[in-house]
Gaussian input, Z-matrix of N, CA and C with variables (Angstrom, degrees):
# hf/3-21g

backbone

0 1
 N
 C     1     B1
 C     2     B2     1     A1
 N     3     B3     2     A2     1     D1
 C     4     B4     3     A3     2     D2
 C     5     B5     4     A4     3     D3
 N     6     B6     5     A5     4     D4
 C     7     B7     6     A6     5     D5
 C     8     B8     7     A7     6     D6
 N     9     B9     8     A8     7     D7
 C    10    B10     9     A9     8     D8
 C    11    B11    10    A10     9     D9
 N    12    B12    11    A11    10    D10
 C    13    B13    12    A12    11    D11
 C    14    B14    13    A13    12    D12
 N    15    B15    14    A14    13    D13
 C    16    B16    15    A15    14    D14
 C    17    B17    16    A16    15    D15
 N    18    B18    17    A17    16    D16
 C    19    B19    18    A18    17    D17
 C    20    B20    19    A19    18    D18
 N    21    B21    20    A20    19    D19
 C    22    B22    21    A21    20    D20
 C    23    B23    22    A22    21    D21
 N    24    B24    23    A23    22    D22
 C    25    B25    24    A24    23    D23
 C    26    B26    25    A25    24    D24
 N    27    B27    26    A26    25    D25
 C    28    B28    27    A27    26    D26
 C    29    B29    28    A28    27    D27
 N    30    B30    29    A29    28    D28
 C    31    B31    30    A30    29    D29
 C    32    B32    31    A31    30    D30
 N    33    B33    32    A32    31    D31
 C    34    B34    33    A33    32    D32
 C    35    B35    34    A34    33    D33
 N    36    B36    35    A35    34    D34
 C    37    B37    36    A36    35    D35
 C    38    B38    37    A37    36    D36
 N    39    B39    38    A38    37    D37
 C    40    B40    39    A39    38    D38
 C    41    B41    40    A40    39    D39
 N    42    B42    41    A41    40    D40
 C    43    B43    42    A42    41    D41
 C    44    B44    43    A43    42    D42
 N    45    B45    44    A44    43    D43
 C    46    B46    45    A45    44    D44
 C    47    B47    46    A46    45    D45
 N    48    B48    47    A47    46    D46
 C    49    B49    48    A48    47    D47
 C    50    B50    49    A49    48    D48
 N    51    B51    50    A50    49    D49
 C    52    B52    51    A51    50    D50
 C    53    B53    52    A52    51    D51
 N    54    B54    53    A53    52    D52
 C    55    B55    54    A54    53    D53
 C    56    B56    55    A55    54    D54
 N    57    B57    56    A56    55    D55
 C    58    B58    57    A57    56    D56
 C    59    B59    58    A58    57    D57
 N    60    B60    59    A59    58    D58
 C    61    B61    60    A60    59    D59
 C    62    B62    61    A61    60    D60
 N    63    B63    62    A62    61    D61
 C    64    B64    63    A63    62    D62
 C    65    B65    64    A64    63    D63
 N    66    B66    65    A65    64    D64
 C    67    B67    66    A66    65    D65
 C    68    B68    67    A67    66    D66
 N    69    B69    68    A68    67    D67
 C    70    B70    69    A69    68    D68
 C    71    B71    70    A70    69    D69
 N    72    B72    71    A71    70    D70
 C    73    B73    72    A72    71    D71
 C    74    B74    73    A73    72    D72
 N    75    B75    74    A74    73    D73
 C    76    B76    75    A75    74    D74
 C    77    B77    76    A76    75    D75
 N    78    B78    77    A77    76    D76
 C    79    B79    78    A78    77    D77
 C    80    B80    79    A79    78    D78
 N    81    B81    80    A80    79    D79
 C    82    B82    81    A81    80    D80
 C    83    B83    82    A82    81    D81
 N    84    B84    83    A83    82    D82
 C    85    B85    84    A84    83    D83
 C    86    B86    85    A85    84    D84
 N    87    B87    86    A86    85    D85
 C    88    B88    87    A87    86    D86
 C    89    B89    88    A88    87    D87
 N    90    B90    89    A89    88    D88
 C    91    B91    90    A90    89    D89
 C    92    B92    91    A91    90    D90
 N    93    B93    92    A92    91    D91
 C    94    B94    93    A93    92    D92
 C    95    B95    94    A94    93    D93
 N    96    B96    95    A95    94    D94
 C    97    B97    96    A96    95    D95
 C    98    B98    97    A97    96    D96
 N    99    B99    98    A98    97    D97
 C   100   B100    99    A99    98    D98
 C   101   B101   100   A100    99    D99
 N   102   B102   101   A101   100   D100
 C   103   B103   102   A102   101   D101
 C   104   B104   103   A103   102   D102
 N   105   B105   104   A104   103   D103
 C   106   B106   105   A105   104   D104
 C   107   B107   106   A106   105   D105
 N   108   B108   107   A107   106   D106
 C   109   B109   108   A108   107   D107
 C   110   B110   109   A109   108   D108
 N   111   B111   110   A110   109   D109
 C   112   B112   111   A111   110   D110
 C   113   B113   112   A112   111   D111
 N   114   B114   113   A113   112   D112
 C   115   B115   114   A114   113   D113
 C   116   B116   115   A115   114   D114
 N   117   B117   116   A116   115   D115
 C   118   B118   117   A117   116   D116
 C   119   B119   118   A118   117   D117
 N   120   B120   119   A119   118   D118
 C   121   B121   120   A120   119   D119
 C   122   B122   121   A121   120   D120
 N   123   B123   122   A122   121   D121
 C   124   B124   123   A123   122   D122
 C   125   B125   124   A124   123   D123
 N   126   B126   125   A125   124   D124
 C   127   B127   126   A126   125   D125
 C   128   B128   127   A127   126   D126
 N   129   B129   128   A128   127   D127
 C   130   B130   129   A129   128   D128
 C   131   B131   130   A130   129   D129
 N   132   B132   131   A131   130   D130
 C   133   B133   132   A132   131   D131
 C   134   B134   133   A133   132   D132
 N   135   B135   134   A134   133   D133
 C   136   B136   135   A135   134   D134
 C   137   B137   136   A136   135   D135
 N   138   B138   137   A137   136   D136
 C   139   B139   138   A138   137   D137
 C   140   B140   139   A139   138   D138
 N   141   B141   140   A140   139   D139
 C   142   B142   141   A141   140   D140
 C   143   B143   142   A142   141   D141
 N   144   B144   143   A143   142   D142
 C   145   B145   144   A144   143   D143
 C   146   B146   145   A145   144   D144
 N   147   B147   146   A146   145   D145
 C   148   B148   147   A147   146   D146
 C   149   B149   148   A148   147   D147
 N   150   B150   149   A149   148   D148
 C   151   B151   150   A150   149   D149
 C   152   B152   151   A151   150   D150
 N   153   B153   152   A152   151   D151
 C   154   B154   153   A153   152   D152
 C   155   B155   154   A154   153   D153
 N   156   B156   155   A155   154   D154
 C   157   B157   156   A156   155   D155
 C   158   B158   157   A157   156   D156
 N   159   B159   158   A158   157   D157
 C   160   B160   159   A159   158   D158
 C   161   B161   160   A160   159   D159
 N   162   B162   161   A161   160   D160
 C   163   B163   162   A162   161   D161
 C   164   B164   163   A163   162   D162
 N   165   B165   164   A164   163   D163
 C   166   B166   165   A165   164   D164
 C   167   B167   166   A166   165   D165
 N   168   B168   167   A167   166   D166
 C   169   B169   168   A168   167   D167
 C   170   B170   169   A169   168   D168
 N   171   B171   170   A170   169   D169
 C   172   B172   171   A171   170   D170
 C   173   B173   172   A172   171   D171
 N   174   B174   173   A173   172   D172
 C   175   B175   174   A174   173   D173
 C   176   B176   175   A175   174   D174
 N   177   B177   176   A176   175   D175
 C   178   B178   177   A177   176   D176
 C   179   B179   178   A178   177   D177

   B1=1.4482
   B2=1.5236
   B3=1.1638
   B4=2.0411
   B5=1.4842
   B6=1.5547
   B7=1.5649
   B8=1.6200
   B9=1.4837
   B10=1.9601
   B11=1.8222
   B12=1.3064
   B13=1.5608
   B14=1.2233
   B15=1.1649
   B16=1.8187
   B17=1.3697
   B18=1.4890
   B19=1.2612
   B20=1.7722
   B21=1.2777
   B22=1.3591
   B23=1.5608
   B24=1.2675
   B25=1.5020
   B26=1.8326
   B27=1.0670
   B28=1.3280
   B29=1.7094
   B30=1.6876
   B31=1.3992
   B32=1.8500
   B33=0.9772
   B34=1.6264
   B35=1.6334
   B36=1.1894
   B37=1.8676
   B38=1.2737
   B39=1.3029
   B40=1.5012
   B41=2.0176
   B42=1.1620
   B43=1.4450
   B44=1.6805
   B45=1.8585
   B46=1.4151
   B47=1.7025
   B48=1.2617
   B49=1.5880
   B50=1.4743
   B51=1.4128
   B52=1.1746
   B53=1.5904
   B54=0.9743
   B55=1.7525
   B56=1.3745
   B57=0.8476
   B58=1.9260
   B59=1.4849
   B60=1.1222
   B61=1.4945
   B62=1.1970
   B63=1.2967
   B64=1.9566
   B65=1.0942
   B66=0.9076
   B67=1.9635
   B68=1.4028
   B69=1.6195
   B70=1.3597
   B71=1.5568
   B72=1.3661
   B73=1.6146
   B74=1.5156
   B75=1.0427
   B76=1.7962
   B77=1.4846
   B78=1.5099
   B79=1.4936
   B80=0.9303
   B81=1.2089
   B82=1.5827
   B83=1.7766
   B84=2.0223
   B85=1.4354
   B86=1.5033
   B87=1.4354
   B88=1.7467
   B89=1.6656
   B90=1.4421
   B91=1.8068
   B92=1.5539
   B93=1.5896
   B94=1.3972
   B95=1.6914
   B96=1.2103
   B97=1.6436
   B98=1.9174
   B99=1.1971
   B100=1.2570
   B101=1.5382
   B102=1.5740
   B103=1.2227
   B104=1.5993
   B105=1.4562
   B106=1.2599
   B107=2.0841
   B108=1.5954
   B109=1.5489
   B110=1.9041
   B111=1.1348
   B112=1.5703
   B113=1.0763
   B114=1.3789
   B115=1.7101
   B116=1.5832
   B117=1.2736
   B118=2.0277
   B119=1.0606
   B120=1.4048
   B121=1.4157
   B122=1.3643
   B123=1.6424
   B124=1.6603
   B125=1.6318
   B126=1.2481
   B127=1.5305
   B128=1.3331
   B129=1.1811
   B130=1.9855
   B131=1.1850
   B132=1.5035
   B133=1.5728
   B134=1.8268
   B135=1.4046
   B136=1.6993
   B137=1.3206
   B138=1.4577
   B139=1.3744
   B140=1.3852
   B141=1.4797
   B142=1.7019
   B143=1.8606
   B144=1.0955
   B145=1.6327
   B146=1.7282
   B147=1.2428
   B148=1.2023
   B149=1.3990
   B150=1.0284
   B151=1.5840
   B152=1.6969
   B153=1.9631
   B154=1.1172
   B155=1.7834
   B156=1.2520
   B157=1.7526
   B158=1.6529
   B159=1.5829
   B160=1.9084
   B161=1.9405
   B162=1.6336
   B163=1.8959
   B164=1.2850
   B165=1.2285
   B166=1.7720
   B167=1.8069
   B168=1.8153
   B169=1.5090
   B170=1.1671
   B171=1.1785
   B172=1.5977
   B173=1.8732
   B174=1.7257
   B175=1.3717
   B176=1.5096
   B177=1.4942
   B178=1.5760
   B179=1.7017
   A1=108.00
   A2=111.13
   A3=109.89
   A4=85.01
   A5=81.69
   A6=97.42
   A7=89.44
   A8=110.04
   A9=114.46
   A10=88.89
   A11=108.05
   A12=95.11
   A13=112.14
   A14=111.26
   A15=102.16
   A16=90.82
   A17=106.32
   A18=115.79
   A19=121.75
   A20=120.32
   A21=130.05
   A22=120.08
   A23=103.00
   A24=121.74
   A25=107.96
   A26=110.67
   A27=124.90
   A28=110.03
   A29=106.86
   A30=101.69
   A31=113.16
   A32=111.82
   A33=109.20
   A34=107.13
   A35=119.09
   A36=123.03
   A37=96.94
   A38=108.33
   A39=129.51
   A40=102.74
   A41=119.02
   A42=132.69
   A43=106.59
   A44=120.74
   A45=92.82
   A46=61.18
   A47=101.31
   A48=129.13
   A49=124.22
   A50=130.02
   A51=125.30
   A52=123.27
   A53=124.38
   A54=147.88
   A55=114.45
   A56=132.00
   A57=108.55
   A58=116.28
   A59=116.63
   A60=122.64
   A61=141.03
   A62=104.13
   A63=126.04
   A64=108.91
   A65=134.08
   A66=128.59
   A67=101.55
   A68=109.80
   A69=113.08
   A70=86.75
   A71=114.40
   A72=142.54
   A73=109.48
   A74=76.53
   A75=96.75
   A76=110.63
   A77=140.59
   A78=124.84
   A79=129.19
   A80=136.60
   A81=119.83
   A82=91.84
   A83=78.46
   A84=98.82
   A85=96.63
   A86=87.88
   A87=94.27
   A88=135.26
   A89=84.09
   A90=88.91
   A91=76.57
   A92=108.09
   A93=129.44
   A94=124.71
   A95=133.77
   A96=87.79
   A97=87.83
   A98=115.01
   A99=130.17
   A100=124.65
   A101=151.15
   A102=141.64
   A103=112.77
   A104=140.85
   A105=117.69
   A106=56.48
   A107=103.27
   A108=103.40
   A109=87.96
   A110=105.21
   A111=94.95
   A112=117.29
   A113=102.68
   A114=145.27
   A115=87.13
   A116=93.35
   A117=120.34
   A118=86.61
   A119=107.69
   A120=122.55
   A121=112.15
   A122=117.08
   A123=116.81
   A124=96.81
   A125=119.50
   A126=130.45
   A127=99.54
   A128=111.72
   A129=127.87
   A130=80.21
   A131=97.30
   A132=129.98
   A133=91.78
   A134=101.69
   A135=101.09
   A136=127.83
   A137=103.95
   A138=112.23
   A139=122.92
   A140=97.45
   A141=102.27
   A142=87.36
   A143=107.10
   A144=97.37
   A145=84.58
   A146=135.38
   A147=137.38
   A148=112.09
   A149=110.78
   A150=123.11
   A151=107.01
   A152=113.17
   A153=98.80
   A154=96.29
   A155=110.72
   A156=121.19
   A157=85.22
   A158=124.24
   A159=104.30
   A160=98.11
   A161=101.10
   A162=76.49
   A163=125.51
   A164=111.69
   A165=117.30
   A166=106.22
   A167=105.30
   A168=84.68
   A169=103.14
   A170=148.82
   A171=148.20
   A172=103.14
   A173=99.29
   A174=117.45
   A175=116.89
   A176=105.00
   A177=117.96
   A178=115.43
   D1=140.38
   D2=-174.89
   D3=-119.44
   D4=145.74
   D5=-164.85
   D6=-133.87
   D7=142.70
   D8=-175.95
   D9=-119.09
   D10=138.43
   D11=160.20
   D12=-132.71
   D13=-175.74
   D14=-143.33
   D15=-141.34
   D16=128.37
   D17=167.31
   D18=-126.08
   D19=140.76
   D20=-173.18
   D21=40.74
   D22=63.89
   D23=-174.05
   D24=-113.64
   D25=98.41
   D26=-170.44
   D27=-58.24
   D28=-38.82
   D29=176.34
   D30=-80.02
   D31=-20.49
   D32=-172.93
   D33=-100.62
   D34=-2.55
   D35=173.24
   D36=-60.54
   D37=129.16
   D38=160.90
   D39=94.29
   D40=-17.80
   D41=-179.82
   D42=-51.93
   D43=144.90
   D44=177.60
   D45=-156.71
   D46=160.99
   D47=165.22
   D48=76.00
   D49=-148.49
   D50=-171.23
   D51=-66.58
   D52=141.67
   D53=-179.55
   D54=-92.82
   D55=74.57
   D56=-166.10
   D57=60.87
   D58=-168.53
   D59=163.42
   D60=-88.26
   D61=34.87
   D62=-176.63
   D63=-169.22
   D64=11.97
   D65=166.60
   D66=-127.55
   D67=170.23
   D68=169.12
   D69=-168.15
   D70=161.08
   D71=-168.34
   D72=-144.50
   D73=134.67
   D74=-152.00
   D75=-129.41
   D76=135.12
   D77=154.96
   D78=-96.81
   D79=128.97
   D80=178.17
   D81=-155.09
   D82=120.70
   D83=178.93
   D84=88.92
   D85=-152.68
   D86=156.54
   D87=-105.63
   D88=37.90
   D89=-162.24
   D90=-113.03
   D91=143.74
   D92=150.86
   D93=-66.96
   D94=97.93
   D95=-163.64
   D96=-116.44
   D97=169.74
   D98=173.87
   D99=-112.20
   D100=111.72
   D101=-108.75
   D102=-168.06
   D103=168.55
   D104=-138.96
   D105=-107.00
   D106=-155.29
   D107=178.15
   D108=-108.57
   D109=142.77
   D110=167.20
   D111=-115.80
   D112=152.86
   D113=-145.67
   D114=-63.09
   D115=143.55
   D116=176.84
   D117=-64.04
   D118=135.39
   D119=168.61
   D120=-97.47
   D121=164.33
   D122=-142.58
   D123=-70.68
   D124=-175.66
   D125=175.65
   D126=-81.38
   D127=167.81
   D128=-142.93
   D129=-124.85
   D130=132.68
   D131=-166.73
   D132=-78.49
   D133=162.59
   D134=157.14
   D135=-30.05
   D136=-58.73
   D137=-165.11
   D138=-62.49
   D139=2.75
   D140=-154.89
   D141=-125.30
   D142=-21.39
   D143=-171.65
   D144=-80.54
   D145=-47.67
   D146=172.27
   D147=-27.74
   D148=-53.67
   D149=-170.71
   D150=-68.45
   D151=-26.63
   D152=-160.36
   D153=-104.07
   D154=-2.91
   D155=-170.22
   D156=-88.39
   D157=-31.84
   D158=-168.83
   D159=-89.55
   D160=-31.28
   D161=157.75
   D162=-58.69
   D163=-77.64
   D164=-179.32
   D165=-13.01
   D166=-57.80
   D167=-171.84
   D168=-78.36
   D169=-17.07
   D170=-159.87
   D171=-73.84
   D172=-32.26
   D173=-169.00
   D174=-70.29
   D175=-22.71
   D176=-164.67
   D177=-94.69

């Protein structure tokens, strides 16, 4: 993944998240960095929808 980071850019200060539909801007630390968008990750196994059905009710 190539990553650009951005320094003292008056239009992108304070900017965080998606760019269109292939970039994204991100902070971490104090570095700005600029980033491809990454790929959907696979569908959630049992064990994990489990995990997300006892939040939901835990949530309510």
């Amino acid at each position: 993944m190539e990553m650009s980071l951005i320094k003292n850019n008056i239009l992108l200060r304070g900017v965080r998240g998606l760019l269109g539909d292939t970039d994204v801007i991100r902070k971490t630390g104090n570095q700005l960095q600029m980033a491809n968008k990454p790929d959907r990750r696979a569908k959630a196994t049992p064990a994990q929808l489990a995990v997300q059905e006892k939040f939901l009710l835990a949530a309510q």
